[in-house]
Backbone as CSV, one residue per row, in Angstrom:
resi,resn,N_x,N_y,N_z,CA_x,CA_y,CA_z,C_x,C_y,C_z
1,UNK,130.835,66.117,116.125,130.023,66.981,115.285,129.262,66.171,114.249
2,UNK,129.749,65.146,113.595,129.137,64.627,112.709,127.838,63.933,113.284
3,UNK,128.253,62.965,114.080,127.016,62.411,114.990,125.929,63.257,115.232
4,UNK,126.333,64.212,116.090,124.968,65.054,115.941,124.701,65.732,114.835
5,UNK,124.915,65.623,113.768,124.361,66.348,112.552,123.406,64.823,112.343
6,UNK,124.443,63.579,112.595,123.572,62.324,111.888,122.376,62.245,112.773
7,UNK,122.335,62.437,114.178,121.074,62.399,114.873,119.943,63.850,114.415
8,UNK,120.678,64.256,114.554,119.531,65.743,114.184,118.871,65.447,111.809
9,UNK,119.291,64.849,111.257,118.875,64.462,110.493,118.249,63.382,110.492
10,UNK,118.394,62.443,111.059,117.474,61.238,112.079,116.448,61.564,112.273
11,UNK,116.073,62.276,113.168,114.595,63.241,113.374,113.908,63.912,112.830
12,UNK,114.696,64.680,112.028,114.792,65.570,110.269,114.039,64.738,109.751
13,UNK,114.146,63.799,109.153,113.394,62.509,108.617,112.542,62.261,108.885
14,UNK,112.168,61.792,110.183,111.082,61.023,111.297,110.059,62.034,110.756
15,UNK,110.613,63.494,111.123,109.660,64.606,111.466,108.823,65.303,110.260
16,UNK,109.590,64.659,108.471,108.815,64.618,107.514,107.506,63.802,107.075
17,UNK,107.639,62.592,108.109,106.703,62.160,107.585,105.160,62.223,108.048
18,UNK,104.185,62.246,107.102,103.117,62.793,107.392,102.493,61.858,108.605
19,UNK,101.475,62.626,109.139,100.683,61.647,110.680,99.423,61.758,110.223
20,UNK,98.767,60.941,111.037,96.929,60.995,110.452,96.836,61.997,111.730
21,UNK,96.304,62.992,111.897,95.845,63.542,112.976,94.120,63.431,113.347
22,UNK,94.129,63.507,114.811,92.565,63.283,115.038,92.032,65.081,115.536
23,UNK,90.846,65.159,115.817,90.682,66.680,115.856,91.070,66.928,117.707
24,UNK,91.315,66.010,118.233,91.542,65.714,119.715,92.649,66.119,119.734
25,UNK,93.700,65.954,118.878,95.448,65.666,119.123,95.783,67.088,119.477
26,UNK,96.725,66.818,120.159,97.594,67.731,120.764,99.192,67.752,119.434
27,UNK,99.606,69.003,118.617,100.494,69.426,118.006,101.305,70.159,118.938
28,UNK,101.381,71.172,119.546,102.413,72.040,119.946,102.912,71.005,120.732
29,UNK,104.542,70.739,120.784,105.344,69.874,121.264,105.885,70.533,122.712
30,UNK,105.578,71.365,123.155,105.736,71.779,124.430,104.531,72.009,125.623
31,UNK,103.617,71.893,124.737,102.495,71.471,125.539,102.322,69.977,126.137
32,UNK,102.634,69.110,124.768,102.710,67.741,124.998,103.706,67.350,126.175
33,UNK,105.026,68.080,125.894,105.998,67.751,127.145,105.511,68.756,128.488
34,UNK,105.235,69.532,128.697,104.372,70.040,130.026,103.279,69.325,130.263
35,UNK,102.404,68.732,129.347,101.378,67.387,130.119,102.132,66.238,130.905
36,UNK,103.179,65.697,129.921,103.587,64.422,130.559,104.000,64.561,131.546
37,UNK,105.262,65.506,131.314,105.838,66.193,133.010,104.866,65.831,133.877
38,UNK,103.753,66.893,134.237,102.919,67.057,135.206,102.102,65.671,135.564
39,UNK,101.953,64.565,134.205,101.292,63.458,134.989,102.007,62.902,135.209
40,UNK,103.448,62.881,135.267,104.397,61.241,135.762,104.520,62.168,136.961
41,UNK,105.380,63.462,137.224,105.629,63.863,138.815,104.995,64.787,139.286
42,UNK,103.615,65.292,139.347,102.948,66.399,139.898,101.569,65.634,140.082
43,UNK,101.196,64.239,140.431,100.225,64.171,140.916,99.586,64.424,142.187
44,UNK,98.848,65.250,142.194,98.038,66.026,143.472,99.362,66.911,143.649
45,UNK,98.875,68.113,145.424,100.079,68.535,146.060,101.359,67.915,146.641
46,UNK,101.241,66.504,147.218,101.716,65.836,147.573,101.608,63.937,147.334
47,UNK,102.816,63.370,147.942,102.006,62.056,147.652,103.018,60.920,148.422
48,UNK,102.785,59.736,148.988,103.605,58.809,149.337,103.470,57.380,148.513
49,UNK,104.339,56.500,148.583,103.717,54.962,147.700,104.918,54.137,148.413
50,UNK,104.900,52.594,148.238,105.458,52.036,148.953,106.451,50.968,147.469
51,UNK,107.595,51.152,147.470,108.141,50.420,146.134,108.522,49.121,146.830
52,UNK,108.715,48.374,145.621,109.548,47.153,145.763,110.427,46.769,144.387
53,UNK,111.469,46.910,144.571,112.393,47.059,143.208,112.778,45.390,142.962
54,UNK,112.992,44.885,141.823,113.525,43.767,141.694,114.686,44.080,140.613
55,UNK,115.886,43.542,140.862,117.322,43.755,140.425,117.522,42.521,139.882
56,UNK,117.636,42.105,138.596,118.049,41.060,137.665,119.023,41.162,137.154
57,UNK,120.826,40.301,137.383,121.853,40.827,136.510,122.104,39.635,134.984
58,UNK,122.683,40.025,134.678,122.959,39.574,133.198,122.792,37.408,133.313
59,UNK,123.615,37.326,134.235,123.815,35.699,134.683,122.069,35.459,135.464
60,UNK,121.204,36.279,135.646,119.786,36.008,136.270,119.676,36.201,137.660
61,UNK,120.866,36.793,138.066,121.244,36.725,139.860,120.133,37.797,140.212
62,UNK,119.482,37.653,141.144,118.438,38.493,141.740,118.812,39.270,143.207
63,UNK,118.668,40.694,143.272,118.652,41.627,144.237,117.148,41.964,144.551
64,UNK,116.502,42.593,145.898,115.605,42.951,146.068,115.856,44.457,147.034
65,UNK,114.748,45.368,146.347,115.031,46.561,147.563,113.481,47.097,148.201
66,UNK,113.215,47.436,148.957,111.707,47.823,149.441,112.104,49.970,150.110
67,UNK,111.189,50.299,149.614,111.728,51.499,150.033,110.115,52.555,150.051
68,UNK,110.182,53.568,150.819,109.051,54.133,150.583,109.310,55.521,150.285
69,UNK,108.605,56.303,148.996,108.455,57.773,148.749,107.158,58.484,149.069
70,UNK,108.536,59.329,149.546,107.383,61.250,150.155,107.739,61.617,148.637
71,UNK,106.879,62.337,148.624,107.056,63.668,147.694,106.484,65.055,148.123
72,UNK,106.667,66.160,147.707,105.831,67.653,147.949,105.995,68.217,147.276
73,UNK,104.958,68.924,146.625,105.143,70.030,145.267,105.018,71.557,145.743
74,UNK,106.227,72.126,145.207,106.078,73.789,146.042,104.843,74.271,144.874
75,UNK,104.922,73.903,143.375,103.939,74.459,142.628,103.822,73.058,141.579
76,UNK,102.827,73.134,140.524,102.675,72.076,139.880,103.887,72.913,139.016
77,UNK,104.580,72.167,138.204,105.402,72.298,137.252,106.730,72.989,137.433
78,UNK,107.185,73.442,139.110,108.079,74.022,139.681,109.005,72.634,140.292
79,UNK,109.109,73.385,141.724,110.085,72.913,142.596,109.719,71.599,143.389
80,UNK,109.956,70.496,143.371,109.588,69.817,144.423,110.271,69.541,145.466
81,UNK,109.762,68.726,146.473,111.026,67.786,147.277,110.832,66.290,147.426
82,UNK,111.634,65.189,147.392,111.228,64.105,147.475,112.309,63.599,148.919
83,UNK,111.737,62.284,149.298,112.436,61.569,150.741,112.347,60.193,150.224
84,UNK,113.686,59.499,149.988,113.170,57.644,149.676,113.982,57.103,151.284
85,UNK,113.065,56.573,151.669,113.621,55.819,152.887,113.617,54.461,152.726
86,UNK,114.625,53.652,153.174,114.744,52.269,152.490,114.462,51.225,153.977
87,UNK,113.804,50.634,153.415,113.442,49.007,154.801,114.147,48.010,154.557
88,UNK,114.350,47.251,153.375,114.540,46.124,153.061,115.598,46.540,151.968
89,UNK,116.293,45.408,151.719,117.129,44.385,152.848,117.388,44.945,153.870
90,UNK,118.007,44.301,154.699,119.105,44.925,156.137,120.564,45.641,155.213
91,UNK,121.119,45.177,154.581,122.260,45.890,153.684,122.156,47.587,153.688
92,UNK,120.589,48.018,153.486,120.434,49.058,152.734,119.605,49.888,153.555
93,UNK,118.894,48.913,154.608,117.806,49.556,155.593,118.280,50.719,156.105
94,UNK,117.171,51.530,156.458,117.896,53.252,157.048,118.702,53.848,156.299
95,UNK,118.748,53.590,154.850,119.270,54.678,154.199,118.056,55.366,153.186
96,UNK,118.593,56.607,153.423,117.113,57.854,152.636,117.912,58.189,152.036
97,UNK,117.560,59.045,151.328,117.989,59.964,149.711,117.122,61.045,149.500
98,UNK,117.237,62.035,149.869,116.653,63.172,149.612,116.943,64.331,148.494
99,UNK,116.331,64.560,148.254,116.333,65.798,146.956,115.519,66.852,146.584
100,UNK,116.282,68.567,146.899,115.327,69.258,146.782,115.454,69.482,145.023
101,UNK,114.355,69.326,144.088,114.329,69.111,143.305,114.039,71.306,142.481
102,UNK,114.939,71.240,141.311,114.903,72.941,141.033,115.007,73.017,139.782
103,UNK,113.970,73.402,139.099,113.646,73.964,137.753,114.544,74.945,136.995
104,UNK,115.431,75.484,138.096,115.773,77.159,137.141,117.207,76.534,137.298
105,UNK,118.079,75.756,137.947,119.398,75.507,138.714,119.254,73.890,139.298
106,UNK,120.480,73.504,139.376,121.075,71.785,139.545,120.292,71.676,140.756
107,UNK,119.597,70.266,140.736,118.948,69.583,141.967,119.933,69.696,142.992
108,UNK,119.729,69.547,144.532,120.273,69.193,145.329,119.968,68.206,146.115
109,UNK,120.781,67.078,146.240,120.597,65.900,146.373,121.320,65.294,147.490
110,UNK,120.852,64.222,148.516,121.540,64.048,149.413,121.420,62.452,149.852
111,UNK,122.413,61.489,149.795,122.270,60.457,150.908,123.052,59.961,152.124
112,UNK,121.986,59.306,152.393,122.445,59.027,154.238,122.692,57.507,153.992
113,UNK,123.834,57.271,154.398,124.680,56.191,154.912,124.690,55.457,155.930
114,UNK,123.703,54.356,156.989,123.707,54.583,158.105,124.722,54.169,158.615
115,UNK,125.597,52.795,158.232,126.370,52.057,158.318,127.903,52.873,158.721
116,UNK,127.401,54.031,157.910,128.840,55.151,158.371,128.550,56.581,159.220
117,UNK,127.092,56.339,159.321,126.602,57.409,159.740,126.758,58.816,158.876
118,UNK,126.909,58.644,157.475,127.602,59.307,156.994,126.134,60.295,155.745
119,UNK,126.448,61.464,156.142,125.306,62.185,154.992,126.286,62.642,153.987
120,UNK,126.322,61.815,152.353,126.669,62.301,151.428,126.332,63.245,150.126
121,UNK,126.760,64.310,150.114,126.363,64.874,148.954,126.330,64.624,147.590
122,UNK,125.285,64.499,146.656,125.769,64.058,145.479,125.674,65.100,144.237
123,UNK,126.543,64.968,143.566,126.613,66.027,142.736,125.930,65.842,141.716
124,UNK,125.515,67.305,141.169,125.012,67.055,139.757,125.460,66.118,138.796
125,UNK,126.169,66.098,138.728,126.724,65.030,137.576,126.796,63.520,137.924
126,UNK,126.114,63.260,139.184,126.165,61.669,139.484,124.511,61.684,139.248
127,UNK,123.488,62.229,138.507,121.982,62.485,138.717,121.790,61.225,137.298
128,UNK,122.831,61.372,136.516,122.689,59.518,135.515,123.575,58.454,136.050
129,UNK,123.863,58.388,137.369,124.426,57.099,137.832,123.514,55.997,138.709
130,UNK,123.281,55.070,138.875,122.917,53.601,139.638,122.085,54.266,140.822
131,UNK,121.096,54.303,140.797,120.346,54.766,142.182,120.202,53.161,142.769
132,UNK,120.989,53.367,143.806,121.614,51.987,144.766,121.305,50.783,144.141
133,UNK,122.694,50.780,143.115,122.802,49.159,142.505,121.806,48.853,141.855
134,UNK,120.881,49.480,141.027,119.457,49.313,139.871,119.943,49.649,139.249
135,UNK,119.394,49.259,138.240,119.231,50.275,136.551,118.304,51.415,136.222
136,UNK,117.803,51.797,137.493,117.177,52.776,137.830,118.240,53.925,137.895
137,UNK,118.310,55.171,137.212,119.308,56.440,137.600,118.542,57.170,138.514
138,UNK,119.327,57.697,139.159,118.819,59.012,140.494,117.721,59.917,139.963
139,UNK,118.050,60.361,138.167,117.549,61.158,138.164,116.025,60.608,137.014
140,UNK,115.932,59.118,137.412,114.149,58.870,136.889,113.581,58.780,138.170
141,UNK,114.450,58.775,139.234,113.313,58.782,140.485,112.498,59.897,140.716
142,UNK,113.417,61.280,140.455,112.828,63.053,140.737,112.727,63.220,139.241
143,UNK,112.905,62.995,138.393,112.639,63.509,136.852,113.714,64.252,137.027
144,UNK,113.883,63.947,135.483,114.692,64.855,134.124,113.865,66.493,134.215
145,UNK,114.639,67.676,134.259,113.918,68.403,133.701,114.274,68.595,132.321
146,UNK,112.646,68.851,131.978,112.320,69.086,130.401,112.765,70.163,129.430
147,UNK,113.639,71.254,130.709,114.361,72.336,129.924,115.854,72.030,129.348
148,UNK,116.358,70.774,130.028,117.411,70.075,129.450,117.335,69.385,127.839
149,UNK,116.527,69.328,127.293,116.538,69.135,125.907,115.804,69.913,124.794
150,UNK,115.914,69.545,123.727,114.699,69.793,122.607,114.244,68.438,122.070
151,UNK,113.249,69.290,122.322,111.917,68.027,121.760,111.477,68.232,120.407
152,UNK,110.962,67.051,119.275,110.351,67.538,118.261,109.204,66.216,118.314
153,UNK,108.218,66.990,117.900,107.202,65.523,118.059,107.293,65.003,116.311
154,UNK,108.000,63.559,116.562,107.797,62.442,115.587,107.164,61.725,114.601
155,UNK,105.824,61.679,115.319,104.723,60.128,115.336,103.488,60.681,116.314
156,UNK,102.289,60.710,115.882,100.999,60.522,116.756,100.585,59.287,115.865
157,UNK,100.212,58.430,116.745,99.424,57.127,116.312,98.337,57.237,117.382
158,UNK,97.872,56.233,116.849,96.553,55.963,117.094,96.733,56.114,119.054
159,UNK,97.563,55.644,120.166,97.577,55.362,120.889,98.638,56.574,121.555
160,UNK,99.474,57.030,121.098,100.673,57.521,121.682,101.453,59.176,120.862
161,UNK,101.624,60.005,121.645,102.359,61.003,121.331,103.717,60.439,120.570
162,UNK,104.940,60.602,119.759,106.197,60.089,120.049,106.638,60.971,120.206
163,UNK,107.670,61.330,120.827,108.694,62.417,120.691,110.206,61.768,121.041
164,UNK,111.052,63.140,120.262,112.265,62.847,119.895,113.262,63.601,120.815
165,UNK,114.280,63.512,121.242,114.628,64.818,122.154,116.036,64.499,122.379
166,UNK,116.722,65.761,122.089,118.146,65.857,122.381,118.512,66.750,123.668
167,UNK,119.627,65.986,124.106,119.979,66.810,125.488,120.984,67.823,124.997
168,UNK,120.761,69.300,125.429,121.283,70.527,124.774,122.644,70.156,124.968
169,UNK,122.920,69.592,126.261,124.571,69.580,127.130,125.255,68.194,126.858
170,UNK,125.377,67.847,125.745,125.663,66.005,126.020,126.413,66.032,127.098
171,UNK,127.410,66.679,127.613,128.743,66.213,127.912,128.184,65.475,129.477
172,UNK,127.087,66.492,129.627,126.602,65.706,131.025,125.506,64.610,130.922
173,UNK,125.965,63.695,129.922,124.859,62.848,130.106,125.069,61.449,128.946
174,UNK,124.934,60.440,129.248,125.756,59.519,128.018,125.185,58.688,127.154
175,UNK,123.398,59.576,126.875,122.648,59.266,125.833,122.835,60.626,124.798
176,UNK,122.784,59.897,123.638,122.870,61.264,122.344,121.574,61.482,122.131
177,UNK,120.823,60.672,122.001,118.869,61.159,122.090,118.223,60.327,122.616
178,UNK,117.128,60.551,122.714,115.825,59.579,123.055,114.915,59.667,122.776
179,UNK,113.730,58.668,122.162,112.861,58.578,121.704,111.716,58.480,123.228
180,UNK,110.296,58.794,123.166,109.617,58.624,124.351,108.233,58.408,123.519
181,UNK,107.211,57.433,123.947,105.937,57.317,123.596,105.305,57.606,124.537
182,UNK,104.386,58.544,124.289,103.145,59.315,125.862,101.862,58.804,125.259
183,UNK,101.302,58.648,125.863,99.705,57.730,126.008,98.615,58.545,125.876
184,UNK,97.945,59.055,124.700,97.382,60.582,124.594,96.164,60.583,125.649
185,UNK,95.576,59.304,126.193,94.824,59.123,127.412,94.851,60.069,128.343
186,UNK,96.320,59.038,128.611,96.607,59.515,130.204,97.852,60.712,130.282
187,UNK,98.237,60.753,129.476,99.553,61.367,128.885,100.613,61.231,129.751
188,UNK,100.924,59.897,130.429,101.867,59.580,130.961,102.928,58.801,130.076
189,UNK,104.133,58.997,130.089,105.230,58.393,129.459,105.130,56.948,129.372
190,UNK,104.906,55.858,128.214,104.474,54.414,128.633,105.999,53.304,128.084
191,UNK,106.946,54.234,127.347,108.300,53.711,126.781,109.295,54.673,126.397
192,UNK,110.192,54.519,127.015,111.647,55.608,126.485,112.524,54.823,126.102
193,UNK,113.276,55.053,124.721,114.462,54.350,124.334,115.238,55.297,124.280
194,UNK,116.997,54.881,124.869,117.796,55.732,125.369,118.889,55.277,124.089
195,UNK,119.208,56.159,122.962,120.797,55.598,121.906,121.914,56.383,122.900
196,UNK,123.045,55.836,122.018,124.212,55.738,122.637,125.126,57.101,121.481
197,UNK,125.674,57.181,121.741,126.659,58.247,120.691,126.979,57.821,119.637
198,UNK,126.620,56.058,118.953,126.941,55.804,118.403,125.430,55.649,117.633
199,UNK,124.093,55.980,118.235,123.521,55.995,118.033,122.773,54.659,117.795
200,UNK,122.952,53.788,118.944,122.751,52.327,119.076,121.644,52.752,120.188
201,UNK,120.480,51.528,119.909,119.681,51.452,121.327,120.324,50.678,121.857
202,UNK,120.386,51.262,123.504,120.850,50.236,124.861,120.421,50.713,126.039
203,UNK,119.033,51.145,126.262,118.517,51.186,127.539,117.192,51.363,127.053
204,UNK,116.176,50.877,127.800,114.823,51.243,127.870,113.940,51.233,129.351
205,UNK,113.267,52.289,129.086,112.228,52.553,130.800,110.901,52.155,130.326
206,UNK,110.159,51.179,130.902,108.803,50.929,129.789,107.968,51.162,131.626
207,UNK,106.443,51.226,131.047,105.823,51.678,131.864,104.675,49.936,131.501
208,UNK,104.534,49.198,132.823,103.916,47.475,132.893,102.580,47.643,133.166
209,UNK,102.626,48.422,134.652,100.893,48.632,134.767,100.716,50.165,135.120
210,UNK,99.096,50.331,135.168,98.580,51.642,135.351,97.494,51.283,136.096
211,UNK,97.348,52.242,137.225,96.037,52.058,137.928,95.191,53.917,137.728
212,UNK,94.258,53.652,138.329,93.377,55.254,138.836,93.554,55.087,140.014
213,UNK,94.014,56.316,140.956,94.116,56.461,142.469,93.584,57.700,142.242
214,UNK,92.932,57.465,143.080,91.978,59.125,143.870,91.569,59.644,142.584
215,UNK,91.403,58.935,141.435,90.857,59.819,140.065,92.339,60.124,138.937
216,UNK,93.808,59.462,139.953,94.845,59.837,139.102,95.163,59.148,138.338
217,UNK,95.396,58.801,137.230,96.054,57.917,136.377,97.601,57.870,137.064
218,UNK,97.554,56.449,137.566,99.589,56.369,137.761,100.041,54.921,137.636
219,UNK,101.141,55.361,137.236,101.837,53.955,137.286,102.227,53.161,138.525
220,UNK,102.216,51.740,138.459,102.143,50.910,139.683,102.947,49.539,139.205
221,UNK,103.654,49.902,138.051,105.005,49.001,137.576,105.651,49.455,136.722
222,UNK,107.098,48.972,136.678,107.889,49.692,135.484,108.872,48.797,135.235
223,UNK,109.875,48.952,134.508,110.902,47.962,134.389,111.538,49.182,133.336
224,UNK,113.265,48.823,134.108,114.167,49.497,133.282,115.038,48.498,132.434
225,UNK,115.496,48.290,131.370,116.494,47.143,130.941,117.282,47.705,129.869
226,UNK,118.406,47.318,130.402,120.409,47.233,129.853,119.716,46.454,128.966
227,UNK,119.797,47.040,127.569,119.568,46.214,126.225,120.819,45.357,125.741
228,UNK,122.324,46.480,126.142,123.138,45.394,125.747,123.593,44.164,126.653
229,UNK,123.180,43.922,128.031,123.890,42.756,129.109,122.149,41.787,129.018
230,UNK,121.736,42.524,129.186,120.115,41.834,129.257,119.737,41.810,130.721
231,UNK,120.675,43.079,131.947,120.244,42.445,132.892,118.730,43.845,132.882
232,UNK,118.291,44.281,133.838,117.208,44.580,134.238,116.906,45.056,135.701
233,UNK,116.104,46.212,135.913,115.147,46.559,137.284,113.480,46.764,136.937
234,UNK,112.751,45.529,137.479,111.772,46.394,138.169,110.984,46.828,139.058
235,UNK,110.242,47.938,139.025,109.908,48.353,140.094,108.100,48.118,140.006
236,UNK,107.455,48.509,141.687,106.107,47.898,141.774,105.870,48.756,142.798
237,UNK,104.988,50.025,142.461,104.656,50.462,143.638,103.184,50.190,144.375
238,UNK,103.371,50.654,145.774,101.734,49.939,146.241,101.564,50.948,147.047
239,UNK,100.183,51.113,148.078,100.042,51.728,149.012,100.005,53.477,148.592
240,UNK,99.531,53.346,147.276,99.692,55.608,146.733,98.820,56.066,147.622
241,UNK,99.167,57.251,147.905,98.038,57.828,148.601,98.651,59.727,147.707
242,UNK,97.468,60.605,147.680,97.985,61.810,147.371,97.138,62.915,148.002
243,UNK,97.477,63.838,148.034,97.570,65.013,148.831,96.861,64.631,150.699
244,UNK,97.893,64.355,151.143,98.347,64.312,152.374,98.246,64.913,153.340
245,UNK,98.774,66.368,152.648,99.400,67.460,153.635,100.434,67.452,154.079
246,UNK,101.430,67.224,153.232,103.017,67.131,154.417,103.476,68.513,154.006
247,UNK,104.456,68.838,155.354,104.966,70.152,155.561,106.356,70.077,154.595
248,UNK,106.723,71.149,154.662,108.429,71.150,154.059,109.274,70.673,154.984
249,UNK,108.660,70.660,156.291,110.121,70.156,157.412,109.978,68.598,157.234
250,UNK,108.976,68.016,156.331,109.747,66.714,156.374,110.623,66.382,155.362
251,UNK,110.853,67.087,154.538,112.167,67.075,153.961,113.553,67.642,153.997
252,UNK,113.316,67.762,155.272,114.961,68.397,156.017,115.904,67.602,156.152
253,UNK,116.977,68.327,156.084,118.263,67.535,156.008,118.618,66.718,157.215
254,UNK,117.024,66.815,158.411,117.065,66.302,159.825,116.431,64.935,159.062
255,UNK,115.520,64.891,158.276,115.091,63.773,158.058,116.146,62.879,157.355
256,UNK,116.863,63.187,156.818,118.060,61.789,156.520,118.310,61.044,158.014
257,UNK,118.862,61.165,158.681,119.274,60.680,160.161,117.926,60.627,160.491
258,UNK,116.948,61.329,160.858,115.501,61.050,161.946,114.237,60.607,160.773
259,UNK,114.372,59.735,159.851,113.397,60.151,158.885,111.607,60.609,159.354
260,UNK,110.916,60.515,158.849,109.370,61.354,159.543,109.034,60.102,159.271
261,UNK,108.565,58.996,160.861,107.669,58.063,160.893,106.556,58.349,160.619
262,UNK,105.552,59.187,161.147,104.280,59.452,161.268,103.985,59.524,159.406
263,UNK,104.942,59.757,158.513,104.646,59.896,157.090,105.173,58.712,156.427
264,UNK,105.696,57.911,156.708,106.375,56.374,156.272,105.705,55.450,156.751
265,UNK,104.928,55.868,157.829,103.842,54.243,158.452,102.695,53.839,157.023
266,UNK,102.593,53.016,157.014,101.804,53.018,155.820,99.849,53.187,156.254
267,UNK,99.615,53.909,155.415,98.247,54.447,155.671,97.356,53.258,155.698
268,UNK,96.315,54.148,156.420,95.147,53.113,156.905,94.129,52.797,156.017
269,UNK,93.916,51.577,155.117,92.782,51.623,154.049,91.543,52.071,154.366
C-alpha cells in the first residue's frame, strides 16, 4: 500500500508541473493512448515483416533468431490475430506462436513445439514471460492492452507525448509503473521505462530506427535491455508489406503444425 501511494504521488508531482503547450498538442490522455495503440499495432488491415532478433547476455554471449510475422485486424482498435513462424536457427526452426489477440477478455495464445510435436497453451499469466529466450515478453510482440492501466500524461516537450501509467492489477505483472515517450509526429512509442516495486528502473524498450512503408510510419529496429545484468535483445525488421488480404484461416490452430507458405514466402519487390 505504501508503494503505491509513493508511485501515485510520483506522478502527482510530474503531473503538477507546468508544459509549454503548442496549439497542435494533443491533451486528452486517452486520445493520446488510442493514437499510439493504433500506430505501433493497427497498421493497414493486415501486414507481414521478416525479423531478425539479436540476444546479448550479461558475459556478451550472443544468440540469434530469424522469424517472420502475419498479422490481421478484425477492426482497427479491436481484435486481432497474429502467426510468428520461426526459420533460424535449426534449435527453434518450425516453431510458430499464435495469438488470437481480445480487447474485452485474456488473449489466447498458442505454441507449437516441433521437436515434440507438441501444441502448447499459454496462459494469461505467462503474456510477461521470455518470448523464446529474449528480453522480448510475449506480450510486446501482440501489445499490452491499454485498458489494463491508467494513464496520466506527464511531459509534452518539444518532441514527445510522456505518459505515466499504472497497471490496475499489479499482481499480474512485475512492473509497478511505466513511463512511455510517443513521438507527436508519428505517434509511435519511441522509449518505455519499466520500475520495479521498489520503484527502481530495470528494463527499457527503445524504438532505433523508423522507416515510411506504403505511407506508414513503422519501426524497423528496437532493442529491449535488462538495466540491471546489462544483457539485451534486438530486434530488425525487413521485408513490411501491409494490407495483403489474408483470410482468418491463416490463423488457425491448423497453422501451428501446417503454417501458410504462400503468406511466409517473402514478397516480390
Amino acid at each position: 500500500m505504501i508503494k503505491q501511494l509513493f508511485t501515485t504521488l510520483v506522478i502527482g508531482l510530474t503531473l503538477s508541473t507546468p508544459v509549454q503547450l503548442n496549439a497542435a498538442d494533443l491533451t486528452d490522455v486517452n486520445e493520446i493512448v488510442k493514437q499510439a495503440n493504433l500506430a505501433s499495432y493497427y497498421q493497414g488491415a493486415d501486414g507481414r515483416s521478416e525479423a531478425r532478433m539479436l540476444i546479448q547476455d550479461s558475459q556478451g554471449r550472443q544468440q540469434q533468431r530469424q522469424f517472420t510475422i502475419l498479422r490481421r485486424d478484425y477492426e482497427d482498435g479491436g481484435d486481432q490475430q497474429f502467426l510468428v513462424a520461426f526459420s533460424r536457427p535449426a534449435d527453434v526452426r518450425d516453431t510458430v506462436f499464435l495469438v488470437e489477440k481480445h480487447t474485452q477478455k485474456d488473449d489466447d495464445r498458442w505454441l507449437y513445439l516441433p521437436g515434440l510435436d507438441l501444441v502448447k497453451r499459454i496462459s494469461a499469466g505467462d503474456k510477461r514471460t521470455s518470448f523464446v529466450g529474449s528480453h522480448y515478453f510475449y506480450e510486446d510482440v501482440s501489445g499490452r492492452n491499454p485498458e489494463e492501466d491508467q494513464h496520466k500524461l506527464s511531459d509534452i516537450t518539444a518532441e514527445n507525448y510522456v505518459l505515466d501509467n499504472i497497471p490496475k492489477d499489479a499482481s499480474g505483472v512485475e512492473f509497478s509503473r511505466y513511463r512511455v515517450w510517443i513521438d507527436k509526429t508519428t505517434m509511435l512509442p519511441v522509449k518505455t521505462d519499466y520500475y520495479d516495486t521498489n520503484d527502481k528502473l530495470y528494463r527499457r524498450v527503445e524504438v532505433l530506427e523508423t522507416e515510411v512503408i506504403q505511407g506508414v510510419p513503422t519501426v524497423t529496429k528496437s532493442r529491449v535491455s535488462d538495466l540491471v545484468s546489462g544483457a539485451s535483445t534486438t530486434m530488425e525488421f525487413r521485408f513490411i508489406r501491409y494490407d495483403l488480404g489474408m483470410d482468418s484461416v491463416v490463423f488457425s490452430e491448423r497453422s501451428l503444425r501446417n503454417p501458410p507458405r504462400q503468406w511466409l514466402k517473402r514478397p516480390a519487390s
